[in-house]
VEXBA-404480 format. One record per atom (N, C-alpha, C, O): residue number from 1; residue in one letter; x negated, y, z negated. Coordinates in nm, 2 decimals, decimal comma, always signed. Each point is the difference from the previous one (the first is absolute). Layout:
N
R  seq  type       x       y       z
R  NUM     A       X       Y       Z
...
***
This chain:
119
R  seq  type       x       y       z
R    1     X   -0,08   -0,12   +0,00
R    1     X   +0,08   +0,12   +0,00
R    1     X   -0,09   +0,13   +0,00
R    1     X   -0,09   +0,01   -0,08
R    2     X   +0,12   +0,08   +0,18
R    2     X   -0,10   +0,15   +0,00
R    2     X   +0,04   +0,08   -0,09
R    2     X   +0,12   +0,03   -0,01
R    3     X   -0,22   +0,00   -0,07
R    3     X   +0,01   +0,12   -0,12
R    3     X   +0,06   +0,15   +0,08
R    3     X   -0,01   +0,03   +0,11
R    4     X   +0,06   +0,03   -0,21
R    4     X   +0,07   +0,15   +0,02
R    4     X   -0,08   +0,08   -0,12
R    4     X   -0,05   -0,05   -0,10
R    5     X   +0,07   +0,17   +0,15
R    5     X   -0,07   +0,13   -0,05
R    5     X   +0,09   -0,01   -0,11
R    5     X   +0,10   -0,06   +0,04
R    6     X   -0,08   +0,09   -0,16
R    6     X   +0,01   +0,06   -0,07
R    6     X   +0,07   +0,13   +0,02
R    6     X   +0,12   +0,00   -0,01
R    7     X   -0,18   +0,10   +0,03
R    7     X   +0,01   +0,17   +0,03
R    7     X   +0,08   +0,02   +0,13
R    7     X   +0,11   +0,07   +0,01
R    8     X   -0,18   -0,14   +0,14
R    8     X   +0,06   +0,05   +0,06
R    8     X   +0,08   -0,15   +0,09
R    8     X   +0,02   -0,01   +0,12
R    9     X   +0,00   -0,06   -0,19
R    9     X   +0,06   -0,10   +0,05
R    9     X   -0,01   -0,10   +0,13
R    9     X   +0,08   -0,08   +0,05
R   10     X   -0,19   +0,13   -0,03
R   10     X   -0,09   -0,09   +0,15
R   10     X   +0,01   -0,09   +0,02
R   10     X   +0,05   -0,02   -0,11
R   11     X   -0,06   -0,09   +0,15
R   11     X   -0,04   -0,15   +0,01
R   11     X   -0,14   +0,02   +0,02
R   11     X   -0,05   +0,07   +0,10
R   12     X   -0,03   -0,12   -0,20
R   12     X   -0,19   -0,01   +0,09
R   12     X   -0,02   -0,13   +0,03
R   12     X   +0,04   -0,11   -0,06
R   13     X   -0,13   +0,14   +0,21
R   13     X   -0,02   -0,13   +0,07
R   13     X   -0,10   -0,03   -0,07
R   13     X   -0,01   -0,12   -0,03
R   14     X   -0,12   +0,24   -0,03
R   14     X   -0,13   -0,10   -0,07
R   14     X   +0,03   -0,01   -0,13
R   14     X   +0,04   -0,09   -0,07
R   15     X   -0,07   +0,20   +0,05
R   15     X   -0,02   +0,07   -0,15
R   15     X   +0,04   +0,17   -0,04
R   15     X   +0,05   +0,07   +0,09
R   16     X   -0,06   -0,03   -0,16
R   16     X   -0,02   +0,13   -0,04
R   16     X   -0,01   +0,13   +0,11
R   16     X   +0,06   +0,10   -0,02
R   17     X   -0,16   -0,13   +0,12
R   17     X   -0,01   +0,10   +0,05
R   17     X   +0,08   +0,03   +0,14
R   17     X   +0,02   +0,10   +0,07
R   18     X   +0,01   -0,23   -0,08
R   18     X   +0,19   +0,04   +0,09
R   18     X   +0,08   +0,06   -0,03
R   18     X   +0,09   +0,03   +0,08
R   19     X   -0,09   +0,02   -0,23
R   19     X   +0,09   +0,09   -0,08
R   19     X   -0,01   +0,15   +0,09
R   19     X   -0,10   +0,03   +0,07
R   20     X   +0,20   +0,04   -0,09
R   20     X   +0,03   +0,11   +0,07
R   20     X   -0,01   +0,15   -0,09
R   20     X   +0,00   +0,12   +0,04
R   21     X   +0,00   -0,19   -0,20
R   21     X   -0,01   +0,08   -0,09
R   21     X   -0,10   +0,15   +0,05
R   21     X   -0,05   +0,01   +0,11
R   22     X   +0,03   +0,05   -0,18
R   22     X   -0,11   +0,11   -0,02
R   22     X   -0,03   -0,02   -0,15
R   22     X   +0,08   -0,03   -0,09
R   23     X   -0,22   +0,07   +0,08
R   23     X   -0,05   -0,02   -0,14
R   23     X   +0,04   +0,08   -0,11
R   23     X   +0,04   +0,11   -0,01
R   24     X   -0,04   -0,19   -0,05
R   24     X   +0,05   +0,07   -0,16
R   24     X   +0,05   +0,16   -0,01
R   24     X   -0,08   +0,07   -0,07
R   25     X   +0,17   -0,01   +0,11
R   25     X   -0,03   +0,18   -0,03
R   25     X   +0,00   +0,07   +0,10
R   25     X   +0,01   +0,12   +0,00
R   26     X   -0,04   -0,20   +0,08
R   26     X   -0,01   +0,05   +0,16
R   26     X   +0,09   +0,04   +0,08
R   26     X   +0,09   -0,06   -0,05
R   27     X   -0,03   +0,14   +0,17
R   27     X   +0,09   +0,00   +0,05
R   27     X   -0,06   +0,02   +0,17
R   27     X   -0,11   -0,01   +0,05
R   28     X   +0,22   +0,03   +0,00
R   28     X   -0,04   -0,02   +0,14
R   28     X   -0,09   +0,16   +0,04
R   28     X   -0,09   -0,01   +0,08
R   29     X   +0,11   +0,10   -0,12
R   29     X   -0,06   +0,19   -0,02
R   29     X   -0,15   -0,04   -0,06
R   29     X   -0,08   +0,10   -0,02
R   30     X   +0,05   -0,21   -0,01
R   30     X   -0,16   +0,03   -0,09
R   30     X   -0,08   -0,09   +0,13
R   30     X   -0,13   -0,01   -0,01
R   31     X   +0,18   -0,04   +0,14
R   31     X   -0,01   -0,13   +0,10
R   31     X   -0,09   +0,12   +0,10
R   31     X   +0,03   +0,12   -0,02
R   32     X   -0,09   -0,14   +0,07
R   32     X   -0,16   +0,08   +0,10
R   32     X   +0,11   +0,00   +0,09
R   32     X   +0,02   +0,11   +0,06
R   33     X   +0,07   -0,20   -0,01
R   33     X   +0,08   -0,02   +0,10
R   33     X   +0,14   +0,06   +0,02
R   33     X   +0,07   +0,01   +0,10
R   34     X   -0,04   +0,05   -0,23
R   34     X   +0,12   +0,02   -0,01
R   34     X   +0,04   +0,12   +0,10
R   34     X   +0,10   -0,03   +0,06
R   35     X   -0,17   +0,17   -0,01
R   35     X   +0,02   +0,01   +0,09
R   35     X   +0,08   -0,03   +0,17
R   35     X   +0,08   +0,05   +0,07
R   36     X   -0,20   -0,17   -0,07
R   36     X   +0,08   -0,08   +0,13
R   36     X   +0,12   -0,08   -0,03
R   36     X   +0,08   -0,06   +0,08
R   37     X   -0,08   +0,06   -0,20
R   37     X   +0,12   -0,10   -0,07
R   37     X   +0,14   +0,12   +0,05
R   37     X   +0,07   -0,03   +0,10
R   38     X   -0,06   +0,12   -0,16
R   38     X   +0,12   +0,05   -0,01
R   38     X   +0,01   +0,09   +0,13
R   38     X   +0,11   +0,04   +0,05
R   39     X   -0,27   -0,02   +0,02
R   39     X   +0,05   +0,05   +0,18
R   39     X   +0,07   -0,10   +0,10
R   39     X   +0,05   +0,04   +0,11
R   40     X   -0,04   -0,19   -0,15
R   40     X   +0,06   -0,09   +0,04
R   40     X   +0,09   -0,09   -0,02
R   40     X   +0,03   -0,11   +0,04
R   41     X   +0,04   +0,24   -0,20
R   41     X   +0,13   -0,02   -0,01
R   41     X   +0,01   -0,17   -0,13
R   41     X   +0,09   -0,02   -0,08
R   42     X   -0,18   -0,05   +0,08
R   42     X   -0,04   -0,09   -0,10
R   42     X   +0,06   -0,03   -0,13
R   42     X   +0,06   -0,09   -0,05
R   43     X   -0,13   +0,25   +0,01
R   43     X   +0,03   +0,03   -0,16
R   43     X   +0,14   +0,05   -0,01
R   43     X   +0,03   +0,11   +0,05
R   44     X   +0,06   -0,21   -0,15
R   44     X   +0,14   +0,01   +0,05
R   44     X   +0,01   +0,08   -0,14
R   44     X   +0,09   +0,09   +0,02
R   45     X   -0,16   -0,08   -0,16
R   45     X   +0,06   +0,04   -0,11
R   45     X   -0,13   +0,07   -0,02
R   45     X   -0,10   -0,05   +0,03
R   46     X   +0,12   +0,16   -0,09
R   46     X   -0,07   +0,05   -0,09
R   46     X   -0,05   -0,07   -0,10
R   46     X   +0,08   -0,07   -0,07
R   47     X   -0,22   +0,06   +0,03
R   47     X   -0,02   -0,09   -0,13
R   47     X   -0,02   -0,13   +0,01
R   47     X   -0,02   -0,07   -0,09
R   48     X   +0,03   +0,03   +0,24
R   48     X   -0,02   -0,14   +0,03
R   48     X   -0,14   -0,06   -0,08
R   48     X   -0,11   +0,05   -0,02
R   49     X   +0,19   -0,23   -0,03
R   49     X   -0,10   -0,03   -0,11
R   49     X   -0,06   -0,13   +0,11
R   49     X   -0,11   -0,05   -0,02
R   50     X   +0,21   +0,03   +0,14
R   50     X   -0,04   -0,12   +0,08
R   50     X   -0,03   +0,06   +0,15
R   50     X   +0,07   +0,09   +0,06
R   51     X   -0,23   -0,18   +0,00
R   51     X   -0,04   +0,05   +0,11
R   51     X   +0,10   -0,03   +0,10
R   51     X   +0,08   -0,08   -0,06
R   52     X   -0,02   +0,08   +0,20
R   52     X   +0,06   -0,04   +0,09
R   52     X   -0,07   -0,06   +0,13
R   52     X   +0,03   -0,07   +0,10
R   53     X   -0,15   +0,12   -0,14
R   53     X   -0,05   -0,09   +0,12
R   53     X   -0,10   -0,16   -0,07
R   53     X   -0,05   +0,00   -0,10
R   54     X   +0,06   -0,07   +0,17
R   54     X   -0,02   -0,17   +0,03
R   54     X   -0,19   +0,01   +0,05
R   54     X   -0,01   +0,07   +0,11
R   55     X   -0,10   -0,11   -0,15
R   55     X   +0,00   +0,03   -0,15
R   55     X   +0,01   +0,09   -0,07
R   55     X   +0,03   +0,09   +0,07
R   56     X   -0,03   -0,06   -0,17
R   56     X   +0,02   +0,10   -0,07
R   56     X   -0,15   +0,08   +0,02
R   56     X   -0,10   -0,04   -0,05
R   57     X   +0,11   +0,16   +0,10
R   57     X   -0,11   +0,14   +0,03
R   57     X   -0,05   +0,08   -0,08
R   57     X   -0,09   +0,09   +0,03
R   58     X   +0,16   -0,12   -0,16
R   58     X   -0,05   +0,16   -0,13
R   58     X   -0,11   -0,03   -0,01
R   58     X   -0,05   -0,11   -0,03
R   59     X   -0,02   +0,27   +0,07
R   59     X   -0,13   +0,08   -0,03
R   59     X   +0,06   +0,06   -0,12
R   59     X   +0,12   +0,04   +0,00
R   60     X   -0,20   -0,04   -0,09
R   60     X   -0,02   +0,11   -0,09
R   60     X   -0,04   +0,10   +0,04
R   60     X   -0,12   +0,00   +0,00
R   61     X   +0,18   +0,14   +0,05
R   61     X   -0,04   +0,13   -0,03
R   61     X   -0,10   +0,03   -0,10
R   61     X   -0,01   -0,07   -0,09
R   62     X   -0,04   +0,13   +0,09
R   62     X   -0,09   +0,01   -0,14
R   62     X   +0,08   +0,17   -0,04
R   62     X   +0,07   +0,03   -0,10
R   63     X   -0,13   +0,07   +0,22
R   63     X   +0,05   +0,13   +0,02
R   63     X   +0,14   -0,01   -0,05
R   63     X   +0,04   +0,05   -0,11
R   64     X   +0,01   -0,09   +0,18
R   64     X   +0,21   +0,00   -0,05
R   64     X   +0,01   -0,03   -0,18
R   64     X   +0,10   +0,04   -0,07
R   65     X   -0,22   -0,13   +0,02
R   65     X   +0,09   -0,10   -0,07
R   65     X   -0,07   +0,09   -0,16
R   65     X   +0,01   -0,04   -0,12
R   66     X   -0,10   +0,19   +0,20
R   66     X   -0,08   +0,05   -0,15
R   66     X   +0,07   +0,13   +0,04
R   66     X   -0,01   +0,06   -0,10
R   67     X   +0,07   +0,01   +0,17
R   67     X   +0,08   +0,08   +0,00
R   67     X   +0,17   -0,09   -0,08
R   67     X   +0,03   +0,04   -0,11
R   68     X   +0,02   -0,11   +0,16
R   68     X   +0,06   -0,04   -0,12
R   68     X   -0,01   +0,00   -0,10
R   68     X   +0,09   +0,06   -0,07
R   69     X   -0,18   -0,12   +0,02
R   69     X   -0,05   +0,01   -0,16
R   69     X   +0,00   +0,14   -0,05
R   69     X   +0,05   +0,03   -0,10
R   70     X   -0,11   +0,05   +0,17
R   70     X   -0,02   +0,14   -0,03
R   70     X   +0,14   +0,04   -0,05
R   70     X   +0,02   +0,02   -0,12
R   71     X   +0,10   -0,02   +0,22
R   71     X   +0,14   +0,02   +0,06
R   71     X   +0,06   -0,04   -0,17
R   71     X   +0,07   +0,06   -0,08
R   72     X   -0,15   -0,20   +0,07
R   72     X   +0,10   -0,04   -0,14
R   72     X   -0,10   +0,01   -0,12
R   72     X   +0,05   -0,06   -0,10
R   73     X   -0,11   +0,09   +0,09
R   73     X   -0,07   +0,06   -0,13
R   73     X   +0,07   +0,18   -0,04
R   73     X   +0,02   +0,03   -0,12
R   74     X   +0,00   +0,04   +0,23
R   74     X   +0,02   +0,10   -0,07
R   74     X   +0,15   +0,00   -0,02
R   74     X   +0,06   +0,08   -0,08
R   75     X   +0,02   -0,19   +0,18
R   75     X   +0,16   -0,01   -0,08
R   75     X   +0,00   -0,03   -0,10
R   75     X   +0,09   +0,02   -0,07
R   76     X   -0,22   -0,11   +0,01
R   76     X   +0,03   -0,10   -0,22
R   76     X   -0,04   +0,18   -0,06
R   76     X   +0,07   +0,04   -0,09
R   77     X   -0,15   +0,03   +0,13
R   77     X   -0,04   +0,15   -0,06
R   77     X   +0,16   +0,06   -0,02
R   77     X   +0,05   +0,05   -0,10
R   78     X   -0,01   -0,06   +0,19
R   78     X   +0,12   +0,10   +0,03
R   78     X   +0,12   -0,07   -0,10
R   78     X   +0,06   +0,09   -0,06
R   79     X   -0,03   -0,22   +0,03
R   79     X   +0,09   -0,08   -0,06
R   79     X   -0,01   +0,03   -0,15
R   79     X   +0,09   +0,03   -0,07
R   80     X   -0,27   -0,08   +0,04
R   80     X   -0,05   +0,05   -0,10
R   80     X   +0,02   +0,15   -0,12
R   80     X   -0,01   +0,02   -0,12
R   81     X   +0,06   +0,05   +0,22
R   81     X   -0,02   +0,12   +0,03
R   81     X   +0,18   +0,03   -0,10
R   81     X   +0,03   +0,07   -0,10
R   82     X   +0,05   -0,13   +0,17
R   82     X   +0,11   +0,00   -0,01
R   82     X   +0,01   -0,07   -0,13
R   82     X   +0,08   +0,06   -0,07
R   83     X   -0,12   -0,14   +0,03
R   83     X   +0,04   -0,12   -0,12
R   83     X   -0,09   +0,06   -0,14
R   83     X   +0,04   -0,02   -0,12
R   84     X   -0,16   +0,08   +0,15
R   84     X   -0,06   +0,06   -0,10
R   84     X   +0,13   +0,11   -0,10
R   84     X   +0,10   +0,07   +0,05
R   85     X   -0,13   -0,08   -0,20
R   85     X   +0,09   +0,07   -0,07
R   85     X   -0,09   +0,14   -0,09
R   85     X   +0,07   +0,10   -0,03
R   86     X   -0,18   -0,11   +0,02
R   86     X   -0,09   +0,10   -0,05
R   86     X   -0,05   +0,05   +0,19
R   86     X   -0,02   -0,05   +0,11
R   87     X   +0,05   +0,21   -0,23
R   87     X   -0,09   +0,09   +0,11
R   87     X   -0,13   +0,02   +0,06
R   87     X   -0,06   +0,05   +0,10
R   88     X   +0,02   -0,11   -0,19
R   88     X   -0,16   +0,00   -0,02
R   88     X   -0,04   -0,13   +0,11
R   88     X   -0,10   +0,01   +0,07
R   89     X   +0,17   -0,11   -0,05
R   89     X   -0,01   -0,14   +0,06
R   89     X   +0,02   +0,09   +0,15
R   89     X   -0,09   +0,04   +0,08
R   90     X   +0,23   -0,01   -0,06
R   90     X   +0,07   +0,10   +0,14
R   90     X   -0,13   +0,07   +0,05
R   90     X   -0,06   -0,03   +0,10
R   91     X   +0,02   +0,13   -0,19
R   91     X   -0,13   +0,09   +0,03
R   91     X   -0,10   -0,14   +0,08
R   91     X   -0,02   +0,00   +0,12
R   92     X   -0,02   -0,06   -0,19
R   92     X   -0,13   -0,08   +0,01
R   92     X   +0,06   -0,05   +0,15
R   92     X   -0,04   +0,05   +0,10
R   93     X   +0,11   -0,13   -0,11
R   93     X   +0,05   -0,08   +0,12
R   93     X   +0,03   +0,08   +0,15
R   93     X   -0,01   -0,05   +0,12
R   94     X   +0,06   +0,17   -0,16
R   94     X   +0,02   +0,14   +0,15
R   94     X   -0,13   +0,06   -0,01
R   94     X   -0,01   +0,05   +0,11
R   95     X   -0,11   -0,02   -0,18
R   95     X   -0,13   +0,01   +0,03
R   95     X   -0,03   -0,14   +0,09
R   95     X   -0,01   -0,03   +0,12
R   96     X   +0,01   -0,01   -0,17
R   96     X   -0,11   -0,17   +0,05
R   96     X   +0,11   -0,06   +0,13
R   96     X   -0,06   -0,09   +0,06
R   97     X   +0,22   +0,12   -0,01
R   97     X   +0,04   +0,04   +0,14
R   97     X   -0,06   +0,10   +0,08
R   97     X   -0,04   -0,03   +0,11
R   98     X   +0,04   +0,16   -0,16
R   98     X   -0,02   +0,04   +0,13
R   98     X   -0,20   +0,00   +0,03
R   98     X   -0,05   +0,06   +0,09
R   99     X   -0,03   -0,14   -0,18
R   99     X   -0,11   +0,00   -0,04
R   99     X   +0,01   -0,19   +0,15
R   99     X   -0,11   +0,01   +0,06
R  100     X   +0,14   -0,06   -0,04
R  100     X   +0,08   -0,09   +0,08
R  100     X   +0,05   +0,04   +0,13
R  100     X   -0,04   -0,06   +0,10
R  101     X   +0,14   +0,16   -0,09
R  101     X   +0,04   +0,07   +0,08
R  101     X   -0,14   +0,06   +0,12
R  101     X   -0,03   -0,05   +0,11
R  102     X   -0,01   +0,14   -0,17
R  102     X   -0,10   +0,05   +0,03
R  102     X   -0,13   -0,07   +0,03
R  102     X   -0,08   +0,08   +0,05
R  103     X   +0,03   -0,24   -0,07
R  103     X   -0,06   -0,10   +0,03
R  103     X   +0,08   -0,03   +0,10
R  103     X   -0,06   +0,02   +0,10
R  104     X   +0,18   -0,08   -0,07
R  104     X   +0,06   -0,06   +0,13
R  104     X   +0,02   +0,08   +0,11
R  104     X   +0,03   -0,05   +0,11
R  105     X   -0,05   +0,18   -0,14
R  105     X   -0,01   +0,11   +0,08
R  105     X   -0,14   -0,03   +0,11
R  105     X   +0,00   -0,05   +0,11
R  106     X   -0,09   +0,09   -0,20
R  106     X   -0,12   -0,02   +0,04
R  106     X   -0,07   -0,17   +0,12
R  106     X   -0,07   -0,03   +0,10
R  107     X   +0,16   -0,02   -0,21
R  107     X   -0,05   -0,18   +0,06
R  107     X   +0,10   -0,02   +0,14
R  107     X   -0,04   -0,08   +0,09
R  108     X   +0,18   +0,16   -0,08
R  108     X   +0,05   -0,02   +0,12
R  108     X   -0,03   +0,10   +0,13
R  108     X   +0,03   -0,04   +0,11
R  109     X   -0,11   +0,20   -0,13
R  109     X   -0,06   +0,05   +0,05
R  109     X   -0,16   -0,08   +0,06
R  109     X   -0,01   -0,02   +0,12
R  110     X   -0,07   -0,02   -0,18
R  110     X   -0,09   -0,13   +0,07
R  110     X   +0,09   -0,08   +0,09
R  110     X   +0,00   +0,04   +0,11
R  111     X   +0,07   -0,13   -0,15
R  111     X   +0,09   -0,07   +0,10
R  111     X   +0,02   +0,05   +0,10
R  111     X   -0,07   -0,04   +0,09
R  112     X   +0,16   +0,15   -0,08
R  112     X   +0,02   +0,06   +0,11
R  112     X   -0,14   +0,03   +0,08
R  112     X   +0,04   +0,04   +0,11
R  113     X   -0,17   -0,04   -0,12
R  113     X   -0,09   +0,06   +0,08
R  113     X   -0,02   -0,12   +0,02
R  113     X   +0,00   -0,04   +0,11
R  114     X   -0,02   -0,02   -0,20
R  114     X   -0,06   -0,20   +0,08
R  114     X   +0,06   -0,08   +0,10
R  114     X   -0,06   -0,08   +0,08
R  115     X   +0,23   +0,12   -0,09
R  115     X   +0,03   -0,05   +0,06
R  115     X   +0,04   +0,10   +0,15
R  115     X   +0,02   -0,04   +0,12
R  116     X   -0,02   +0,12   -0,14
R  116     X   +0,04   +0,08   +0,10
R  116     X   +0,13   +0,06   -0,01
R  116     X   +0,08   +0,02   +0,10
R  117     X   -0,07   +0,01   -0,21
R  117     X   +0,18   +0,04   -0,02
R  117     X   +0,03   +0,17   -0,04
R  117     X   +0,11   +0,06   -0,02
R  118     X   -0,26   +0,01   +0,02
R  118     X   +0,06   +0,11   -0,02
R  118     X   +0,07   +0,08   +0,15
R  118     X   +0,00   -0,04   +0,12
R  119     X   +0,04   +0,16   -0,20
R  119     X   +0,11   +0,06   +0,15
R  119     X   +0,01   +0,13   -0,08
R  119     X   +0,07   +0,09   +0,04
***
């Protein structure tokens, strides 16, 4: 009897890497490919956790996937930010955002020159 994926409910013919999954955390936006993925109409959902092509193609971005991080580090500041009950905490945590801010500024200004995206 052929095993099934778990996650994304595949039949695999060998093993594991018949799986269609994307790794742990990953989505189809962190994929080097994703690009050609969604110019060719592919990428049906937003947030896709499963590749669609046979075998499965995820590159890791590296670029996409540390601007994310960036993206979600200063939303936990901002959350933080909100849930803090001392002023003194609020103070500390809206210094050390826009102390962040002002770092992602900078680090997506580079980007843009490396990659070719200023205008």
């Amino acid at each position: 009897m052929a095993k099934t994926c778990q996650k994304c409910h595949m039949t695999l013919e060998k093993d594991i890497e018949d799986c269609m999954c994307l790794p742990e955390g990953h989505t189809c936006a962190d994929c080097a490919y994703f690009r050609n993925c969604t110019a060719m109409g592919t990428v049906r959902v937003e947030g896709q956790k499963v590749c669609d092509w046979y075998p499965i193609r995820f590159r890791k971005d590296r670029a996409r996937c540390f601007l994310r991080y960036l993206e979600q580090e200063q939303k936990a500041i901002e959350q933080a930010i909100k849930e803090a009950g001392d002023k003194s905490d609020k103070r500390y945590l809206a210094n050390l955002l826009d102390g962040h801010k002002k770092r992602n500024e900078i680090i997506l200004k580079e980007f843009a020159k490396v990659f070719g995206l200023e205008g």
